[in-house]
MIMIRO-843684 format. One record per atom (N, C-alpha, C, O): y, x, z; residue in three letters. Coordinates in steps of 0.02 Angstrom, whole numbers, padded with zeros to 5 digits, always signed. Atoms other than C-alpha are relative to their C-alpha. Example, Ala and Ser with C-alpha at 12.3 -4.5 7.8 and 13.67 -1.06 7.14 Angstrom:
2
-00059+00045+00000ALA-00225+00615+00390ALA+00060+00045+00000ALA+00059+00097+00033ALA-00059-00042-00003SER-00053+00684+00357SER+00055-00039+00037SER+00110-00014+00045SER
END
This chain:
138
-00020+00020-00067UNK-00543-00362-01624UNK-00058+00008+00049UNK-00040+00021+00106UNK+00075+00010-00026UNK-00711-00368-01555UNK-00041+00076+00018UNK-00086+00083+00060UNK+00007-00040-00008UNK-00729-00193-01576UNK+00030+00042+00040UNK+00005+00092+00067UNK-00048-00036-00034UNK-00571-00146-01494UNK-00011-00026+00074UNK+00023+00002+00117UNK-00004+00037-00085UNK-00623-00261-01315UNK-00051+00039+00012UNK-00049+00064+00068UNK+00051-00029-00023UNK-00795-00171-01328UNK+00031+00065+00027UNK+00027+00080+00087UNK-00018-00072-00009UNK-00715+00002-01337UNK+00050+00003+00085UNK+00048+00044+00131UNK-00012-00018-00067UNK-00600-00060-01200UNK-00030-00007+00066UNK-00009+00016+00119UNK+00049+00004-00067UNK-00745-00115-01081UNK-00026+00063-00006UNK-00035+00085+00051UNK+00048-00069-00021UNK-00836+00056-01108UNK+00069+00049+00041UNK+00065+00087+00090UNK-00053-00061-00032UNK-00674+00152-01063UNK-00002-00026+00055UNK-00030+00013+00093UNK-00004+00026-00059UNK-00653+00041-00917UNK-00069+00023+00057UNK-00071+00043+00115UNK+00076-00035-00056UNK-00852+00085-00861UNK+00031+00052+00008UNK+00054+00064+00064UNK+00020-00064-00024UNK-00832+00245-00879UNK+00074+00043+00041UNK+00075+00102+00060UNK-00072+00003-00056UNK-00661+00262-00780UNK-00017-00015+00070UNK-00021+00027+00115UNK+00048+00002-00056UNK-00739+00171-00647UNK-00048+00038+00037UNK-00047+00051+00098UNK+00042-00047-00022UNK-00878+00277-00638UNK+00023+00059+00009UNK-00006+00097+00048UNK-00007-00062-00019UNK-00775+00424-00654UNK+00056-00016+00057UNK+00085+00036+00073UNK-00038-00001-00055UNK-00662+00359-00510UNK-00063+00016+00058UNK-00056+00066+00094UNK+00059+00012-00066UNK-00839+00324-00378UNK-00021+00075-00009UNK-00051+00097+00040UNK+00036-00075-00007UNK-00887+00516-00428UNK+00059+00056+00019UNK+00050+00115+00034UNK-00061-00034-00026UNK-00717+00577-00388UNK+00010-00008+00063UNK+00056+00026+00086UNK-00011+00044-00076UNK-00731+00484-00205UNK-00051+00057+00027UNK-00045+00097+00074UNK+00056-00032-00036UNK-00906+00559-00199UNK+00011+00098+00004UNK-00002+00137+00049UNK-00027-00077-00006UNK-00837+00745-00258UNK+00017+00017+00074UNK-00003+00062+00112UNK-00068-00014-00052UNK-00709+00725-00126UNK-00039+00020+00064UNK-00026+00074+00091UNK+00033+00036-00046UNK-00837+00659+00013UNK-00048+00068+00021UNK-00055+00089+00079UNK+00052-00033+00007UNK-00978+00801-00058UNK+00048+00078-00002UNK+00016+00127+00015UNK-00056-00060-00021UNK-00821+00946-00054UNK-00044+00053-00094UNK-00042+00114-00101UNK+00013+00002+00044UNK-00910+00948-00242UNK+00081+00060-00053UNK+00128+00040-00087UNK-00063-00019+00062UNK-00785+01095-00339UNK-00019+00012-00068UNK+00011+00038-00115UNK+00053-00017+00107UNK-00903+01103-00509UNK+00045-00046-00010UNK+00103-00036-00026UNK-00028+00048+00017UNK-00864+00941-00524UNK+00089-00026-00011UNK+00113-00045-00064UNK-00079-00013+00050UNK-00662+00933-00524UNK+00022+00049-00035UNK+00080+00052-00055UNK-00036-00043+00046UNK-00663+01086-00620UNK-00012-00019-00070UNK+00023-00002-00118UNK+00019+00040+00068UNK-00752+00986-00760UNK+00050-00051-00002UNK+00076-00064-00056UNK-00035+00073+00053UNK-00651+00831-00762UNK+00050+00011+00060UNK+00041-00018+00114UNK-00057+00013-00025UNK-00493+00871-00687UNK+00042+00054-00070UNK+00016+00102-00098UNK-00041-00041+00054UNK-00347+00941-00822UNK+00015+00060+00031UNK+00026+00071+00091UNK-00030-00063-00038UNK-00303+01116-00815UNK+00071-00007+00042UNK+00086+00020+00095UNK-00051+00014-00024UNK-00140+01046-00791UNK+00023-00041+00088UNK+00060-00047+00137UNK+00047+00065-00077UNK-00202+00929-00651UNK+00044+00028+00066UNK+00038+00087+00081UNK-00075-00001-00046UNK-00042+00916-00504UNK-00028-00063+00033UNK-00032-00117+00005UNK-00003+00049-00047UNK-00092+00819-00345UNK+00044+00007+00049UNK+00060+00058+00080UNK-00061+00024-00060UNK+00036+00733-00229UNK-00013-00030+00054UNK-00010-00091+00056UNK+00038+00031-00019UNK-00041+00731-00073UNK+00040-00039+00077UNK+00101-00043+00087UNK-00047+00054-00048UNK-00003+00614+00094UNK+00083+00033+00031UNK+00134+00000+00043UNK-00053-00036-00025UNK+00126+00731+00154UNK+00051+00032-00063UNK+00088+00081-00056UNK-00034-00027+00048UNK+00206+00764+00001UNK-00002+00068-00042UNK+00026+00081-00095UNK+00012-00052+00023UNK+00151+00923-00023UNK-00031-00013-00086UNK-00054-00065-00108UNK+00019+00003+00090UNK+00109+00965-00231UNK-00061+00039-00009UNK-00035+00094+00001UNK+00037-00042+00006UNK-00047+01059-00256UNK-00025-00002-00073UNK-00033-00058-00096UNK+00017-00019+00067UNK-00102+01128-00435UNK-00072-00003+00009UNK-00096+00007+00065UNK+00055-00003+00010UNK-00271+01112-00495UNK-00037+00059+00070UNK-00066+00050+00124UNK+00061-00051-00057UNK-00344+01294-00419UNK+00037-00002+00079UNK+00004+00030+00120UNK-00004+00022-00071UNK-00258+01247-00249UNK-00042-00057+00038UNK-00070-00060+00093UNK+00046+00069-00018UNK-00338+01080-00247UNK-00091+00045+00002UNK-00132+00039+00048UNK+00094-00008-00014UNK-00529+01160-00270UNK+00013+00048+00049UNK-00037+00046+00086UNK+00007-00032-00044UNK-00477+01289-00152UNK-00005-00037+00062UNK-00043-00017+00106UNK-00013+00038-00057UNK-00434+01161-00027UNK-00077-00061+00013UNK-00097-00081+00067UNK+00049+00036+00008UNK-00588+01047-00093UNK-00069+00036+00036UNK-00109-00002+00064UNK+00043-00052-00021UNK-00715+01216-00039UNK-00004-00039+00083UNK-00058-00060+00104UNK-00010+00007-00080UNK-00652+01165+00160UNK-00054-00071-00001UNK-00105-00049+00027UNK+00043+00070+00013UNK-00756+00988+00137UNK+00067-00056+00020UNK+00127-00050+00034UNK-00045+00085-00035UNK-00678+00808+00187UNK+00038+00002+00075UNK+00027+00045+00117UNK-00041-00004-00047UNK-00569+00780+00313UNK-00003-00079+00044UNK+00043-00102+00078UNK+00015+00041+00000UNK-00658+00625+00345UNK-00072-00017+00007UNK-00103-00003-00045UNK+00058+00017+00000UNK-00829+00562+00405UNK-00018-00043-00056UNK-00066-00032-00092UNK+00045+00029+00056UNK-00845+00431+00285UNK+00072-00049-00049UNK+00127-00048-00021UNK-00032+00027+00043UNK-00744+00326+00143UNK-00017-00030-00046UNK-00045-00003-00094UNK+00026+00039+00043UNK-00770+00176+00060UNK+00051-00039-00042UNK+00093-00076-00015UNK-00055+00036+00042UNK-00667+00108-00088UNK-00004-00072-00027UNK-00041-00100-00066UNK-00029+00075+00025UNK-00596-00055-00109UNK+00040-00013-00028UNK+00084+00028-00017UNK-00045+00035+00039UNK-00489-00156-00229UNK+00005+00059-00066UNK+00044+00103-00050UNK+00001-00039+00059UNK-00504-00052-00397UNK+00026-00012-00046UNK-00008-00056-00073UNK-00037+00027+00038UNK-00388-00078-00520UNK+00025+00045-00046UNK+00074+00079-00033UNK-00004-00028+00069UNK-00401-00002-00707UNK+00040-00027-00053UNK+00039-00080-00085UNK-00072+00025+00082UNK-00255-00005-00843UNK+00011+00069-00053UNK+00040+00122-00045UNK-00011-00046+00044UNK-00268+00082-00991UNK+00058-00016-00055UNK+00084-00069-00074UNK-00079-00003+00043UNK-00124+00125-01103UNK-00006+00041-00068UNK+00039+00073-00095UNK+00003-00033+00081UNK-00200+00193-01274UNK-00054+00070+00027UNK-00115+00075+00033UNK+00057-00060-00011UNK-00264+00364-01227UNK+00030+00021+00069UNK+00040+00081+00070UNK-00036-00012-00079UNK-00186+00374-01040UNK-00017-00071+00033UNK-00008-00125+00004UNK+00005+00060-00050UNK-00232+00250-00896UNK+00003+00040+00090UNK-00004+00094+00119UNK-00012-00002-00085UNK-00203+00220-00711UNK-00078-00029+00016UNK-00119-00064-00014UNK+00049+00019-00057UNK-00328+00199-00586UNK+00014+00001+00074UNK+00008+00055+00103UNK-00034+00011-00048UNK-00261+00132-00428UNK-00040-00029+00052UNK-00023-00088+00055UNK+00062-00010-00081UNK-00388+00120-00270UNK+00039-00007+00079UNK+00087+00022+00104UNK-00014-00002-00068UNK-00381+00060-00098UNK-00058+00038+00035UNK-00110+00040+00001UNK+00064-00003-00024UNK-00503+00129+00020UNK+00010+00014+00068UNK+00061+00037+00093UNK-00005-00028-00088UNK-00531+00159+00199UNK-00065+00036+00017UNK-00121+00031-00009UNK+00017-00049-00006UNK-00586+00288+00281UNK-00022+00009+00074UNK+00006-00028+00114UNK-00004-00005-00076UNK-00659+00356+00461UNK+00004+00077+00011UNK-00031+00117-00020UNK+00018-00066-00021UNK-00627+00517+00538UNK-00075+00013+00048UNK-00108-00026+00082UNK+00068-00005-00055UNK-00781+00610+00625UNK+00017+00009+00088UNK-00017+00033+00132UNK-00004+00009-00076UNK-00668+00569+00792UNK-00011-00085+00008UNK-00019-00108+00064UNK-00016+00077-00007UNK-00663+00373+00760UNK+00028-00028-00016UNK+00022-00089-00005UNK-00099+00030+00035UNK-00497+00334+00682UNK-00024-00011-00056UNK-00063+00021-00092UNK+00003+00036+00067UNK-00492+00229+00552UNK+00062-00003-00051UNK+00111+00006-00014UNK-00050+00007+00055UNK-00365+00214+00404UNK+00004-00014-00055UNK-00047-00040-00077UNK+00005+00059+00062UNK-00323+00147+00248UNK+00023+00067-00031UNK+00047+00112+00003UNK-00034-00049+00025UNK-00279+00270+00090UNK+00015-00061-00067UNK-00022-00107-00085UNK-00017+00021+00078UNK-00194+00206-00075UNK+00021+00071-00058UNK+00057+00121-00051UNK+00000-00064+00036UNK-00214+00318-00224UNK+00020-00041-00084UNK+00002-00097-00103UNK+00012+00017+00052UNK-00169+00305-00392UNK+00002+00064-00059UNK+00054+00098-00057UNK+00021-00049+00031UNK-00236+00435-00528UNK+00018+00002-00079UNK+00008-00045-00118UNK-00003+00013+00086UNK-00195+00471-00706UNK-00027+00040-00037UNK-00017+00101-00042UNK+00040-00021+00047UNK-00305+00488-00827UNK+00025+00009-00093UNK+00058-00032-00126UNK-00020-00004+00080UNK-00284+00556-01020UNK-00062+00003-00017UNK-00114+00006+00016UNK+00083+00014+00040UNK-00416+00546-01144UNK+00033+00050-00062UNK+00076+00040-00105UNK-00002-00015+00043UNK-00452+00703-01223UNK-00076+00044-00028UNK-00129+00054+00002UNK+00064-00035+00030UNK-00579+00794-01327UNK-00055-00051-00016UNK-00101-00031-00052UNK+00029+00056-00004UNK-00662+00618-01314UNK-00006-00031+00059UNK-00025-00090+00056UNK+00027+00009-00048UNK-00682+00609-01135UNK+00045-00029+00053UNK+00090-00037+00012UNK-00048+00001-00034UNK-00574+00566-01016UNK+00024+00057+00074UNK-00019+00082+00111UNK-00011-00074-00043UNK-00471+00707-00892UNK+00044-00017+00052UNK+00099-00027+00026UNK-00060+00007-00059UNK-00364+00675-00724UNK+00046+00055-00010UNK+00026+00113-00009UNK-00058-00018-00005UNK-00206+00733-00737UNK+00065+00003+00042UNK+00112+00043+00041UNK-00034+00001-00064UNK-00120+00683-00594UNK-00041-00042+00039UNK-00089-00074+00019UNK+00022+00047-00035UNK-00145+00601-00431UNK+00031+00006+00072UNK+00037+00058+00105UNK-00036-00018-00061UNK-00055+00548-00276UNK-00031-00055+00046UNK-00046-00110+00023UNK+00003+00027-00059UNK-00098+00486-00098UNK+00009+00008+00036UNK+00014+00062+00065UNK-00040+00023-00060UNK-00037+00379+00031UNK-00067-00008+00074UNK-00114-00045+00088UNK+00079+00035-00066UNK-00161+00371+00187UNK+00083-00013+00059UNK+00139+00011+00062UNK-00020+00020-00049UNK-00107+00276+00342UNK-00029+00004+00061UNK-00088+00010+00044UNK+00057+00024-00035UNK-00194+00257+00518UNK-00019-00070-00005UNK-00080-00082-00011UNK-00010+00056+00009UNK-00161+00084+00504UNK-00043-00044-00069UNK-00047-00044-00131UNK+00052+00063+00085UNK-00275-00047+00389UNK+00045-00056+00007UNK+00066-00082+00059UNK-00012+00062+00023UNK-00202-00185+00299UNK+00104+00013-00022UNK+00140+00059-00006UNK-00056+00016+00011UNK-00028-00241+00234UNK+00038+00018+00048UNK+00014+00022+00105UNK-00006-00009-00056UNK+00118-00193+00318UNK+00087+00024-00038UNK+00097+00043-00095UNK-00076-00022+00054UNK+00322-00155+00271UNK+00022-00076+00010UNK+00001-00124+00042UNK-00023+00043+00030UNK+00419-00261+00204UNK+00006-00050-00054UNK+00040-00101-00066UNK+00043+00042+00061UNK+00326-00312+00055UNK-00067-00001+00026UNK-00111+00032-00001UNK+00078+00036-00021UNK+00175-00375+00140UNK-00030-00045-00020UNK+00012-00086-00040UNK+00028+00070+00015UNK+00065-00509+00097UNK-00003-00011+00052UNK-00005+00018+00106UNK-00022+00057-00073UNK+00083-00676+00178UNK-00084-00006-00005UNK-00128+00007-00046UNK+00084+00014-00015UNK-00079-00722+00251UNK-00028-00071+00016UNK-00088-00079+00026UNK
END
């Protein structure tokens, strides 16, 4: 038992860490880096619905950020055996001033030993904070 909470705190680090280097990829327009740890298979769903495949995404990653700066909040890791979510708030500024909120959530498999993104979809808003019909009360 003891062995199995350790193993799940290391997966959890290193999930974490590979979420903050996926922010910084994004941030740094970094394409080494998602060609290493993104699945060949790797299908992002992005704010507009559009689907982009792996070599679309680094093509589109080459252009840089679309965003002066982005800082992630609320982090929230669930692993499921050899597959986990990673579900991220963060906000963001454009280099005009506009601010916005994005929600992402990513899925990860674990293979070869390592772990590999496999999917990933996001919601950006201009708007920060709660908001709908399922809002938190405040």
């Amino acid at each position: 038992m003891a062995n199995e909470h350790a193993a799940q705190q290391s997966d959890e680090q290193t999930l974490a860490r590979l979420n903050q280097e996926y922010v910084e990829a994004f941030m740094n327009a970094d394409v080494d880096w998602y060609r290493d740890h993104l699945a060949d298979e790797f299908i992002v769903i992005e704010s507009d619905g559009s689907l982009l495949t792996k070599e679309q995404f680094l093509r589109n990653t080459v252009k840089g950020p679309d965003v002066a700066d982005y800082k992630l909040h609320e982090v929230d890791i669930r692993i499921y055996g050899n597959a986990a979510l990673v579900r991220a708030t963060g906000v963001w500024t454009r280099k005009d001033g506009k601010m916005g909120m994005s929600r992402y959530t990513d899925v990860y498999v674990r293979k070869n030993g390592g772990w590999k993104t496999v999917s990933a979809q996001i919601t950006r808003t201009l708007r920060i904070g709660p908001r709908g019909r399922y809002k938190r009360a405040r």
